[in-house]
C-alpha positions in Angstrom: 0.0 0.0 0.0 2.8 2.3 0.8 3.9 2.6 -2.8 0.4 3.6 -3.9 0.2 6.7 -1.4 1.9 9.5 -1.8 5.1 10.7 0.4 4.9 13.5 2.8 7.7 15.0 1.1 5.7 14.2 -2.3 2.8 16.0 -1.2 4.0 19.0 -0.2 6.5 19.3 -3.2 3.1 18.7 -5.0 1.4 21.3 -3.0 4.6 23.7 -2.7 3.7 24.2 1.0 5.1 22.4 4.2 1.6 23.4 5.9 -1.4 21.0 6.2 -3.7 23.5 6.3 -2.6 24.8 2.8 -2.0 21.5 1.0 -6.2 20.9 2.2 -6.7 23.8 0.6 -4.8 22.9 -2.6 -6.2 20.0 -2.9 -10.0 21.2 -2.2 -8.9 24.4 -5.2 -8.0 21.5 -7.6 -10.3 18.9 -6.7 -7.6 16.0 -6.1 -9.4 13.4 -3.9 -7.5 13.2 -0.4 -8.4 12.1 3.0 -6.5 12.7 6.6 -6.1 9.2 8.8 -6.5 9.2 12.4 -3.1 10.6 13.0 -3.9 13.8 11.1 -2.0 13.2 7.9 -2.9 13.9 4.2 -3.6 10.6 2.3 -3.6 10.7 -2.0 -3.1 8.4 -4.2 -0.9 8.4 -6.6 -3.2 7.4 -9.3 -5.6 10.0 -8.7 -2.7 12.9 -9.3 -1.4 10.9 -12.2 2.1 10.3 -10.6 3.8 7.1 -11.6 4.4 3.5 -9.6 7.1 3.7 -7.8 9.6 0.5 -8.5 10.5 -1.3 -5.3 13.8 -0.4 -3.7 16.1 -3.6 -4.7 16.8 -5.3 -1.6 20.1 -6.3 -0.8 21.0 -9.9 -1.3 21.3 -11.0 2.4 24.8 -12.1 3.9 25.8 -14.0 7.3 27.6 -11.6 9.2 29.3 -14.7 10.4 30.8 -15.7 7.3 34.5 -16.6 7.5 37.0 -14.7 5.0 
């Protein structure tokens, strides 16, 4: 689910404001379907402003730290 949500940091480069009140207000202006959870942050997806899928971080390929060299 995280990569279908939009970042904080996302958001308010989207919004060009740092301030919740503001981005509502942005959002409201434009019509962009949001909603704020229980702990009073701004929810969009990403399909809804058109941004892309972000790819999955490629994991490491996991090592013993107790492997001998």
């Amino acid at each position: 689910m995280a990569e279908e949500i939009l970042s904080r940091s996302e958001v308010q480069e989207l919004c060009r404001t740092p301030i919740r009140a503001r981005q509502l207000a942005f959002f409201e202006r434009n019509r962009i379907r949001y909603y704020v959870d229980e702990h009073n942050r701004v929810i969009v997806l990403r399909k809804t402003v058109g941004a892309p899928v972000r790819p999955e971080s490629p994991r490491l390929a996991w090592r013993s730290n107790k492997e001998v060299r």
